[in-house]
C-alpha positions as CSV (number, residue, x, y, z in Angstrom):
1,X,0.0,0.0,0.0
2,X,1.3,3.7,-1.2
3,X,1.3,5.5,2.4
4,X,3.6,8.7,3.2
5,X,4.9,10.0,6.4
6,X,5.2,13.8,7.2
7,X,9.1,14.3,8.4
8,X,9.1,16.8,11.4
9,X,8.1,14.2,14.0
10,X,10.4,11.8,12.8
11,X,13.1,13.9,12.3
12,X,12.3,15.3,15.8
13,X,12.6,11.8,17.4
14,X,15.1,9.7,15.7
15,X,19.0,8.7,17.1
16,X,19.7,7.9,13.8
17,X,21.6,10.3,10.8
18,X,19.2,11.7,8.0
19,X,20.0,8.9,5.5
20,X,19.9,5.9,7.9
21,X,16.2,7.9,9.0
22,X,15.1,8.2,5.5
23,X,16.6,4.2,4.7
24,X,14.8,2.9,7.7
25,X,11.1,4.7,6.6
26,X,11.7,2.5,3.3
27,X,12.4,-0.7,5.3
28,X,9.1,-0.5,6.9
29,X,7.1,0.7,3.8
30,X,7.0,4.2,3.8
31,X,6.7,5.3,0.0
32,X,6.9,8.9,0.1
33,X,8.0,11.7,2.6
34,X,7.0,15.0,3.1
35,X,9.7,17.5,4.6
36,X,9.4,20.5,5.9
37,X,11.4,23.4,4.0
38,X,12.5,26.4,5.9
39,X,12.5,29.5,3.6
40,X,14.6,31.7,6.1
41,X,16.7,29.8,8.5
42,X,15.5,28.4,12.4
43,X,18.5,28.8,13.9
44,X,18.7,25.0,15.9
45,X,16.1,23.4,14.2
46,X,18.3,23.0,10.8
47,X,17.6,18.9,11.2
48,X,13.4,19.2,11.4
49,X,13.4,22.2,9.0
50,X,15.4,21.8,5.9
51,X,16.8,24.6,3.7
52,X,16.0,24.3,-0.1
53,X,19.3,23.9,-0.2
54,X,20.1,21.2,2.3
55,X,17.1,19.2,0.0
56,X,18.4,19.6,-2.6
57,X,21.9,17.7,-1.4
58,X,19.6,15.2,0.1
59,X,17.4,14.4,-3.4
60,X,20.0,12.0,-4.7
61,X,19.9,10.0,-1.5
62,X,16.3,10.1,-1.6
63,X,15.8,8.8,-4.8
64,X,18.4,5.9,-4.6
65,X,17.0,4.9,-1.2
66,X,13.4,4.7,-3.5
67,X,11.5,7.4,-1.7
68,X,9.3,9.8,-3.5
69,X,8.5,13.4,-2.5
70,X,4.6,14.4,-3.6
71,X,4.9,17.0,-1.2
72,X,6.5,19.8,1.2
73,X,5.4,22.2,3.6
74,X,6.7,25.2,3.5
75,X,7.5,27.9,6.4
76,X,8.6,31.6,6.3
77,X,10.1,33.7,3.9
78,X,8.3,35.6,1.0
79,X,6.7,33.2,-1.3
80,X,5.8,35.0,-3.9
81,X,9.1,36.0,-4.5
82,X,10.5,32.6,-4.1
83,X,8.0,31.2,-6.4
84,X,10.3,30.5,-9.3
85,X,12.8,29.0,-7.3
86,X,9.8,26.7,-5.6
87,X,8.8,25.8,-9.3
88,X,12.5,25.0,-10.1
89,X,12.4,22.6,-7.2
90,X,9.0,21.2,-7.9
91,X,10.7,19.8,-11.0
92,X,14.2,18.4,-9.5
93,X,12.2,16.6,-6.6
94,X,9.1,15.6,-8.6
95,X,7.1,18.1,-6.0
96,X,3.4,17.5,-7.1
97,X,2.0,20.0,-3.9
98,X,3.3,22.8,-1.7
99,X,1.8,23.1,1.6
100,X,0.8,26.5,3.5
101,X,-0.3,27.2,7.2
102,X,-3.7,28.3,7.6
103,X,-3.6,31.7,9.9
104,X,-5.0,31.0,13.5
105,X,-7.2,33.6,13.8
106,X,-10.7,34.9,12.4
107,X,-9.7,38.1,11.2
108,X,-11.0,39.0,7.6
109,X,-7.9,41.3,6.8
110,X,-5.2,38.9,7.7
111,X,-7.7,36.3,5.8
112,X,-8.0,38.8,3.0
113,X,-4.3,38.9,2.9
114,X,-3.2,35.5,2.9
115,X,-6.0,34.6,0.4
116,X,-4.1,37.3,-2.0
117,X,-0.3,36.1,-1.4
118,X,-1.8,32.0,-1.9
119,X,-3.2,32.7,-5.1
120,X,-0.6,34.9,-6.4
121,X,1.4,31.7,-5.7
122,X,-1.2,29.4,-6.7
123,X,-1.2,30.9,-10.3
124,X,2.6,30.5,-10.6
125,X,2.9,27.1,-9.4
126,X,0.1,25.8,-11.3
127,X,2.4,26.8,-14.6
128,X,4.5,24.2,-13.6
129,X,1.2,21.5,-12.4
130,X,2.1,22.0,-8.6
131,X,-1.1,22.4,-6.8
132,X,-0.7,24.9,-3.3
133,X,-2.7,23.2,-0.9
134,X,-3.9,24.7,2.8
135,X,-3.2,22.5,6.1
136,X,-5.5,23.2,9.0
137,X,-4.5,22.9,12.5
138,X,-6.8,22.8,15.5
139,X,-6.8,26.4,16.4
140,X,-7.9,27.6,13.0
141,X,-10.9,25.1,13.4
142,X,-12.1,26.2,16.5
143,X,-11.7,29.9,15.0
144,X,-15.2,31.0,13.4
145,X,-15.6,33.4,10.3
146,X,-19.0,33.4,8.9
147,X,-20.0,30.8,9.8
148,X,-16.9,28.3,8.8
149,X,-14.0,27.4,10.0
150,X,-11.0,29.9,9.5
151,X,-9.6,27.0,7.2
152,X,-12.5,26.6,4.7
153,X,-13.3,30.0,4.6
154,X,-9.6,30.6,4.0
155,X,-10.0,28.1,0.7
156,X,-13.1,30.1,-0.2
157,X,-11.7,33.3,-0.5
158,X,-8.7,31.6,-2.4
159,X,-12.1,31.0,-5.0
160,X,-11.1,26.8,-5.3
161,X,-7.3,27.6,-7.0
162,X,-5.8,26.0,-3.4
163,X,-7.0,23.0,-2.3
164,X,-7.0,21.7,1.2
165,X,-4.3,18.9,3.1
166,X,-6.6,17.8,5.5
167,X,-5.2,17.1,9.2
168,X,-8.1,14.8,10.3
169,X,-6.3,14.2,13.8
170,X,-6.3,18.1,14.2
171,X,-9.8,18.8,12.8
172,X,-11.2,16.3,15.3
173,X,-9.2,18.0,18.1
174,X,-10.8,21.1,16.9
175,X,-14.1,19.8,17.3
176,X,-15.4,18.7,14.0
177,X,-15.8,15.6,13.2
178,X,-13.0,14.8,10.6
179,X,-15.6,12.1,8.6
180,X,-17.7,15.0,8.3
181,X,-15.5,17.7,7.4
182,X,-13.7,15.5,4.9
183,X,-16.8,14.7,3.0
184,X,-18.2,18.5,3.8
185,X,-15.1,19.5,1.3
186,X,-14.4,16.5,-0.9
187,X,-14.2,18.8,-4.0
188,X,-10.8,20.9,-2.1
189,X,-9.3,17.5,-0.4
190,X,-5.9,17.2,-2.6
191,X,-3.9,15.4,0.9
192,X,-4.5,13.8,3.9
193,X,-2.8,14.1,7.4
194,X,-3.3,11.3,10.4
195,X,-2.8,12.0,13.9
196,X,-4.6,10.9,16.4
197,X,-6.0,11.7,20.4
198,X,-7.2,10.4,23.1
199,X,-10.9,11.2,24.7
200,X,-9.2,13.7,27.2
201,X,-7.4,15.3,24.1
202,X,-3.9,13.7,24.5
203,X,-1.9,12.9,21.2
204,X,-1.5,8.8,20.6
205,X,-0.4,7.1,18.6
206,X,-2.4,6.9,15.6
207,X,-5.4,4.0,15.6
208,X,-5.2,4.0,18.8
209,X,-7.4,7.1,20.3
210,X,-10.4,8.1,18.9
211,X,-9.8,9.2,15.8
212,X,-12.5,7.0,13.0
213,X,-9.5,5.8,10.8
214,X,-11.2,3.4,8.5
215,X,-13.7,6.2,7.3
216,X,-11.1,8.5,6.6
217,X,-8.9,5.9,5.3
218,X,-11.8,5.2,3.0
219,X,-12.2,8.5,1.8
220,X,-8.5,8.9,1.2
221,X,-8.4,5.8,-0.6
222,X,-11.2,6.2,-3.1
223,X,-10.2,9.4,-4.6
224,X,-6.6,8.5,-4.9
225,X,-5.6,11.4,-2.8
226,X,-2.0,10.9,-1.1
227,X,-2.2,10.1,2.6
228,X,0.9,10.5,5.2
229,X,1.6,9.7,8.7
230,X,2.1,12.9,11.0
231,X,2.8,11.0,14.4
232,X,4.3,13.8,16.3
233,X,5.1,12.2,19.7
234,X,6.0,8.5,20.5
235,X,6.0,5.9,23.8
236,X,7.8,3.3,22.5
237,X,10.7,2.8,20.0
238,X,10.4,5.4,17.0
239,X,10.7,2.7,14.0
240,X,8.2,0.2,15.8
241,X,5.6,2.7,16.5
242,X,5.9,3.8,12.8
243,X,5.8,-0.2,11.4
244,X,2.8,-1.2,13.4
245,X,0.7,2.4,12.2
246,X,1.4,1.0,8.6
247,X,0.0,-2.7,9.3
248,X,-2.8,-0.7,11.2
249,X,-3.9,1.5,7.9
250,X,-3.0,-1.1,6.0
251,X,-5.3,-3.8,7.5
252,X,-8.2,-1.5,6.7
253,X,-8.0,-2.6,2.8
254,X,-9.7,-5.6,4.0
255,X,-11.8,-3.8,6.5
256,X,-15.3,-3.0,3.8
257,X,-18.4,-2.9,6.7
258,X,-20.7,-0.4,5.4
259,X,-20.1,-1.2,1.5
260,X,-22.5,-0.7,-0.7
261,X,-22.3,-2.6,-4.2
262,X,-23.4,-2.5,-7.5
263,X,-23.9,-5.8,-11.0
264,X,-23.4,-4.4,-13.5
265,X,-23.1,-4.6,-17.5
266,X,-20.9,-2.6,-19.9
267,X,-21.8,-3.0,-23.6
268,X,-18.2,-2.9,-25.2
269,X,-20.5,-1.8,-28.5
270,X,-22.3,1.6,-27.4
271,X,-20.4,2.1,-24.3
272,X,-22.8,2.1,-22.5
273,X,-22.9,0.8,-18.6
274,X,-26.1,-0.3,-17.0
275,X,-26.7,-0.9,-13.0
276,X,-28.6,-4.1,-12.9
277,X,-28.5,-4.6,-8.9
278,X,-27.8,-2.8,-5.8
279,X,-26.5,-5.4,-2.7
280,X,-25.8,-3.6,0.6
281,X,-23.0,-5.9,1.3
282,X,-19.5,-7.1,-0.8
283,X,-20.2,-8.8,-3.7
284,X,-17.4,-9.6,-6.2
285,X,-15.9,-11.3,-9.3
286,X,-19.3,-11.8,-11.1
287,X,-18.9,-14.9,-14.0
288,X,-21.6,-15.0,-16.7
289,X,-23.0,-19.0,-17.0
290,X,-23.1,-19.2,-20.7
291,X,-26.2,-21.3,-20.7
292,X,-28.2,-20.2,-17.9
293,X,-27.5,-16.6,-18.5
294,X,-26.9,-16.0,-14.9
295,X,-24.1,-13.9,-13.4
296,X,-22.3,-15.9,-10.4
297,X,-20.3,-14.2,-8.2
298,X,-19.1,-14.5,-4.4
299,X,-20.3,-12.6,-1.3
300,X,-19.5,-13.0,2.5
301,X,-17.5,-16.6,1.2
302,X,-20.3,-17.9,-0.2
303,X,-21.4,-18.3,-3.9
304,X,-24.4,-16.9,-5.3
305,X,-26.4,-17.0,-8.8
306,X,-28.7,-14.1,-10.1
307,X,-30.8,-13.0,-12.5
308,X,-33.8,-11.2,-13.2
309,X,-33.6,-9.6,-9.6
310,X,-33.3,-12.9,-8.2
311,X,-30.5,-14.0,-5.9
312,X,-30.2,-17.7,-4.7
313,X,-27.1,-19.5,-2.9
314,X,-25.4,-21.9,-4.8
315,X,-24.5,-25.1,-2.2
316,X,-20.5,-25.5,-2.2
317,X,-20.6,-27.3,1.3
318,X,-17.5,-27.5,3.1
319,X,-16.5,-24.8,1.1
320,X,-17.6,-21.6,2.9
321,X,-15.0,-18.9,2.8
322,X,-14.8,-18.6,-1.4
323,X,-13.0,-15.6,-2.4
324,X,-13.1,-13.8,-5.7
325,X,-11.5,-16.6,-7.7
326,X,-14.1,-18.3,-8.9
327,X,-14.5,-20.3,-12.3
328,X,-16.9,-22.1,-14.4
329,X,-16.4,-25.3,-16.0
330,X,-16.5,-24.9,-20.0
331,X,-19.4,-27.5,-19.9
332,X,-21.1,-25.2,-17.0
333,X,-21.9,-28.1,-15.0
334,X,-19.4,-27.4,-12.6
335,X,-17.8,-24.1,-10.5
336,X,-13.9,-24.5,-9.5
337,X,-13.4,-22.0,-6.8
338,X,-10.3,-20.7,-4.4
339,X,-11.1,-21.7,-0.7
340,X,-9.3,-19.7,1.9
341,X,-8.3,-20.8,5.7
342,X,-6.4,-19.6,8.0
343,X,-6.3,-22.1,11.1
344,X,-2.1,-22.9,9.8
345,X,-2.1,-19.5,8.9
346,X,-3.2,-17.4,5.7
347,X,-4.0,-20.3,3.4
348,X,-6.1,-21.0,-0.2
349,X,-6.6,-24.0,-2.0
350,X,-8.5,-24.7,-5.0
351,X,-11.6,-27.1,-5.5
352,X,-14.0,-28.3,-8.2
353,X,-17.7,-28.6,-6.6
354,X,-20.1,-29.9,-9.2
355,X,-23.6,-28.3,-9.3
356,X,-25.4,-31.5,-9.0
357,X,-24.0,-32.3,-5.7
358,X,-22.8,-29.6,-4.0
359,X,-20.0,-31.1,-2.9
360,X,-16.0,-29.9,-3.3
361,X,-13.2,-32.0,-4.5
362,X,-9.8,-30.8,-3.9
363,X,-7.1,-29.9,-6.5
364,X,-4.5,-27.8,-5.7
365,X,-3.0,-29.3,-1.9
366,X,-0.3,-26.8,-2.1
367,X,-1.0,-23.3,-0.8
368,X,-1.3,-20.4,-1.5
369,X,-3.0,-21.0,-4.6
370,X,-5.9,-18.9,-6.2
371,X,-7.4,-19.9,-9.3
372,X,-8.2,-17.7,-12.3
373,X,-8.5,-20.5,-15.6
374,X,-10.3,-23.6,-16.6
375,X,-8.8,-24.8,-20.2
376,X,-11.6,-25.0,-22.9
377,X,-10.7,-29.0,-23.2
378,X,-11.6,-29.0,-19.2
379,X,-8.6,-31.1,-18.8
380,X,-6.6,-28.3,-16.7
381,X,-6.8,-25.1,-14.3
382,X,-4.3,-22.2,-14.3
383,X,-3.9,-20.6,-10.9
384,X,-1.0,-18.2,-9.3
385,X,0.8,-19.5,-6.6
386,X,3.0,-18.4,-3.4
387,X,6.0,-20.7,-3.3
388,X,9.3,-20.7,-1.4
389,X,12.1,-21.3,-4.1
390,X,15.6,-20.5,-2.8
391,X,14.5,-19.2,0.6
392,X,12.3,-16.4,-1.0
393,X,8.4,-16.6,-1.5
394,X,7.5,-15.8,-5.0
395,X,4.2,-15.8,-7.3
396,X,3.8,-17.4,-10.3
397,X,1.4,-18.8,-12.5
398,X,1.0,-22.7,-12.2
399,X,-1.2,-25.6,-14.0
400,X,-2.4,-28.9,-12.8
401,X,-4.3,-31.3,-14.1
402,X,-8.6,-30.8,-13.2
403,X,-8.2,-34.2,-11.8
404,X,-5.6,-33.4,-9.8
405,X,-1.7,-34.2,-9.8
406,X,1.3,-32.5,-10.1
407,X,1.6,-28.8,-10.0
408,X,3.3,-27.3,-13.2
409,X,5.3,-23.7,-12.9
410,X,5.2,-21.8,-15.9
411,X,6.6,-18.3,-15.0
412,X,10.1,-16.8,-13.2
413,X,10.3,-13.5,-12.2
414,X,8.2,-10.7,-11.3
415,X,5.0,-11.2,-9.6
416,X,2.7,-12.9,-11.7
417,X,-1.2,-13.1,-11.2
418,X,-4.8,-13.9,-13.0
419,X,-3.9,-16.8,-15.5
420,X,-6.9,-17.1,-18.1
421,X,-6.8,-19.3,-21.1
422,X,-7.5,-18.4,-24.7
423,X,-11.0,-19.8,-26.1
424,X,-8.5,-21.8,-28.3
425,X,-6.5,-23.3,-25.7
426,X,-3.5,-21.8,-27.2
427,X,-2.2,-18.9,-25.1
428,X,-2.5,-18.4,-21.2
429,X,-3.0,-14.5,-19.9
430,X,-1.9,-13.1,-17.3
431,X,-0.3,-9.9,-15.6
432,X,3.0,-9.7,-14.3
433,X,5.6,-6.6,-13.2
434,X,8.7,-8.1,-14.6
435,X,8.7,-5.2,-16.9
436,X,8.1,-2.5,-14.1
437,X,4.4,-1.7,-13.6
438,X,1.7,-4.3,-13.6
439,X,0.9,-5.0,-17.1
440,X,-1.3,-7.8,-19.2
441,X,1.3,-10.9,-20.9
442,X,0.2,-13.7,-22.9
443,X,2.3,-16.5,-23.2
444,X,1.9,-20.1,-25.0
445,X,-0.1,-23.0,-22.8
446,X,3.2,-24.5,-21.9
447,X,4.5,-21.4,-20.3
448,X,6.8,-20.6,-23.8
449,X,7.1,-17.1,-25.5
450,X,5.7,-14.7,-23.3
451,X,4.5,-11.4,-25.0
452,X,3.6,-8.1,-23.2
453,X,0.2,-6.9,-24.5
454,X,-0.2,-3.5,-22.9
455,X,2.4,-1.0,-22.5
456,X,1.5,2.4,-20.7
457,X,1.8,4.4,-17.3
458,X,-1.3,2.6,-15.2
459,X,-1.3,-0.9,-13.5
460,X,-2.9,-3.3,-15.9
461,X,-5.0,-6.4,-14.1
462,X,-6.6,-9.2,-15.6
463,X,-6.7,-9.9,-19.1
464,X,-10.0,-11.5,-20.0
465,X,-10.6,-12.3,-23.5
466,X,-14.1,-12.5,-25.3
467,X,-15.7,-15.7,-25.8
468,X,-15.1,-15.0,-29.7
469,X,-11.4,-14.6,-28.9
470,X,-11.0,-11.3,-30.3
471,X,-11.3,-8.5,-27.7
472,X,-9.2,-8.5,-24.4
473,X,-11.0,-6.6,-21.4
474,X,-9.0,-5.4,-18.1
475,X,-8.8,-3.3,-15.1
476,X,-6.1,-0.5,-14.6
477,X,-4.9,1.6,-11.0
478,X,-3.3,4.2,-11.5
479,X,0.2,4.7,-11.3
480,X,1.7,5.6,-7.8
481,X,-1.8,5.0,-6.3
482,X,-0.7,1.9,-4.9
483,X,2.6,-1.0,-5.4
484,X,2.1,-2.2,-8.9
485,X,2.0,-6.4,-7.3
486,X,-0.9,-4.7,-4.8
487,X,-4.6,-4.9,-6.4
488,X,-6.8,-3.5,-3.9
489,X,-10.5,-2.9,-3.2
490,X,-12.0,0.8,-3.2
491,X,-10.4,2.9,-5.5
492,X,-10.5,5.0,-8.3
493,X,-9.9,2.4,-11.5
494,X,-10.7,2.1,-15.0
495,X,-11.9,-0.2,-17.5
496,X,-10.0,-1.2,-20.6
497,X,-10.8,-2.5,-23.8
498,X,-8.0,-3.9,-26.4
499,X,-7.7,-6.5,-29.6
500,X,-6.6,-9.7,-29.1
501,X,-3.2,-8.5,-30.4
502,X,-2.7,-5.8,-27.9
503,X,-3.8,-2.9,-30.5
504,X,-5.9,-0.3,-30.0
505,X,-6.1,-0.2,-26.0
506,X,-8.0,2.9,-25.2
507,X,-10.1,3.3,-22.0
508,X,-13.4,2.5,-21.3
509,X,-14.7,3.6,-18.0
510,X,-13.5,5.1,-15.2
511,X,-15.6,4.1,-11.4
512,X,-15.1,3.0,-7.6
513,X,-13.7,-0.4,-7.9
514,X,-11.0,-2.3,-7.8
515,X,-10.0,-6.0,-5.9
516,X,-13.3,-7.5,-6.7
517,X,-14.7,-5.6,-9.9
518,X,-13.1,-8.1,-12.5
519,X,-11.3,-10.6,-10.6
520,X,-12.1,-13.6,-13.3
521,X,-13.7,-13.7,-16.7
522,X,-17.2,-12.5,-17.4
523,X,-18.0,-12.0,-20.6
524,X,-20.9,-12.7,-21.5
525,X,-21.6,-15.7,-24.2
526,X,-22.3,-13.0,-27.2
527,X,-18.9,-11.2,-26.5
528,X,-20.2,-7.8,-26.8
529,X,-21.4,-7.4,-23.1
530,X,-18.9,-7.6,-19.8
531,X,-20.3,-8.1,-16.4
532,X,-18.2,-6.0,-13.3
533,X,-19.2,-4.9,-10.0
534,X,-18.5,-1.4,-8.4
535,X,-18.9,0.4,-4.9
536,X,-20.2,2.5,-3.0
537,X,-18.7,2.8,0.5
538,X,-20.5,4.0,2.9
539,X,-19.3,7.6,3.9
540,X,-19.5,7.3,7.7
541,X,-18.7,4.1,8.9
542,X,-16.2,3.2,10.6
């Protein structure tokens, strides 16, 4: 998961030298960093507040240790005069947003003023696509003017050229409520700040106080926006406390009470996409049955058919915690579907359960393993897998025989996901990062000749080809939105459409979606209509 951490706490805190700081953030999973640039000097605070110049020095580091910079804050000095030089900067460091103090107090000429110096800036810098964005603090929250708080009124009077870097922590120990105040300015939300406090009001450490994380995780999340750690204090060791707030806000990608989803059905013809259904709960990875017509997909591990506005449970007995890898048989008399466990730890296994009895048979022994193909013959199932070779776990795309037998690997290097068979038998597709980003492959049945099929700058999932072999559908997240191996549920994605020979890819659609929308294939029998499911998370749950 892309998440950020905000420097002056860490730089406040740490033993260690700048590099060995900045090395350590990477170790623990820390994409990007946002430092603080002093404008005019702080005599003694030189290692919080970096000079321009001092960053500058520092980019080389930062770039080799694989750390990017979205963002700075920036304190003191005349910016308006400096704003060449910030644009200059923006460039070298791949700056995307500067970052300005909100003024404490309700005054409307001091308002009136700082509105006039931001968008003076705010012009200039958006010359060079840097976006000036507004932080709040929880003085400038409390603070009234008109009726708002002295940040959005601020951002009003700057007419909607500076956007907003929203400190939920501090908004909530302002007295708003962050969920709402987020939401209130979704439209000025460019960044997002995490801190956190106890019921009395004292700073914790974040997920651990009061502050509803998983909403505003959520609301982060869905529009892409960059969000950053800004843990200020700490109890316990520095690096720990940092590690175990990025497993916390990571383990909310799996964390989806209050979502609201949608069937739906794009006609690859007209363009056109039409809402069939509305399920308030997580359905995902729809398959269209080529002779019954109905759309099959997987909701709180359970399988479930539907059409016509009716919804009935399809029996898979012992087989109660499906996931979104699901496949039909080519005969349609059978579903083969990934079954997850987690009593020896995080496990998944594949099984055939005919529909006649309702009863699974088991395939794949080894796990992980998550299916994604059924060969047209029936004779074989394609599946990524998490293996140890060499002392290191890798994925990779593996066959075995429908009746069971030995595993077969077919790919080395890169991670390597949602293997799909031709309708000929001929090819196997599947998505792998060997050539950077995440991007669609096709490669013969026994693993031979692979061939990249999309080149561009998003993360291309899940290559699923027409029943008439001749269009190629897929998903896309942007790039720097998330790791290009991580596929994850509640974002801002996009729907591809491309020939069978990897011409003319052009984008389709853009919705809420993600882990989930398209996991296998479902097309439906006529080729010309594609089956996905979107979301709709609910905006104040927690």
């Amino acid at each position: 998961m892309d998440l950020g951490v905000n420097l002056f706490g860490v730089l406040s805190h740490s033993p260690l030298p700048e590099a060995e700081t900045l090395q350590r953030l990477r170790d623990i999973g820390y994409t990007h960093i946002e430092p603080c640039l002093a404008l005019d000097p702080i005599p003694g605070m030189e290692r919080v507040f970096w000079s321009v110049s001092h960053f500058s020095v520092l980019l080389p580091v930062i770039r080799q240790i694989g750390l990017q910079v979205p963002s700075a804050h920036l304190l003191g000095g005349n910016l308006n005069a400096r704003s060449e030089a910030l644009c200059r900067l923006a460039r070298e460091a791949g700056i995307r947003a500067y970052v300005v103090k909100t003024p404490q107090e309700a005054d409307d000429c001091a308002l009136q003023q700082a509105a006039m110096t931001y968008l003076t800036l705010a012009d200039t810098l958006a010359e060079a696509g840097v976006k000036l964005l507004l932080h709040n603090e929880a003085a400038d929250i409390r603070a009234r003017s008109h009726g708002k708080t002295v940040c959005e009124r601020l951002a009003d009077l700057c007419q909607g050229r500076v956007g907003l870097q929203a400190d939920v922590g501090w908004a909530m120990a302002g007295g708003e409520d962050p969920v709402s105040f987020l939401y209130r300015n979704r439209n000025a939300v460019f960044s997002l700040h995490y801190k956190d406090f106890d019921a009395a009001g004292n700073p914790v450490k974040i997920g651990t106080g009061c502050l509803p994380l998983a909403a505003c995780f959520r609301f982060a999340r869905g529009r892409g926006i960059p969000q950053l750690v800004d843990q200020d204090t700490f109890d316990g060791e520095l690096f720990a406390e940092l590690a175990d707030i990025r497993q916390r806000i990571a383990g909310l990608t799996a964390d989806r009470a209050g979502s609201v989803s949608y069937l739906n059905v794009m006609d690859t013809q007209t363009g056109e996409a039409r809402v069939l259904a509305r399920f308030d709960r997580v359905i995902e990875a729809p398959n269209w049955h080529p002779q019954t017509g109905e759309l099959i997909y997987n909701a709180d591990g359970l399988l479930y058919a539907w059409k016509d506005g009716r919804e009935r449970l399809i029996p898979t007995g012992a087989c109660n915690q499906c996931n979104n890898d699901h496949v039909l048989s080519p005969a349609g008399d059978a579903v083969a579907v990934s079954h997850m466990t987690f009593e020896e730890g995080f496990s998944s296994r594949v099984y055939i359960v005919p529909f006649a009895t309702g009863e699974p048979r088991l395939v794949t022994p080894n796990s992980p393993s998550f299916l994604h193909g059924w060969s047209p013959d029936g004779e074989e199932l394609a599946y990524c897998a998490f293996r140890e070779h060499g002392g290191k776990r890798e994925v990779d795309i593996y066959t075995i025989p429908a009746a069971g037998g030995e595993e077969k690997r077919l790919t080395f290097g890169g991670f390597n996901d949602g293997p799909e068979y031709s309708p000929d038998g001929r090819h196997i597709w599947f998505n792998s990062t060997r050539s950077g980003l995440m991007q669609v492959w096709r490669m013969n049945r026994d693993g031979s000749e692979p061939m990249q099929m999309t080149r561009g700058e998003e993360n291309f999932w899940f290559g699923h080809v027409s029943p008439d072999g001749q269009k190629v559908a897929c998903i896309a997240y942007r790039k720097g939105h998330l790791d290009p191996a991580e596929h994850l549920p509640d974002m801002q994605v996009s729907l591809w459409l491309m020939n069978r020979d990897g011409t003319n890819l052009r984008r389709i659609l853009s919705f809420f979606g993600g882990q989930g929308s398209i996991n296998v294939n479902s097309w439906a029998p006529d080729s010309r209509h594609f089956a996905f499911v979107s979301y709709e998370p609910a905006e104040g749950a927690c």
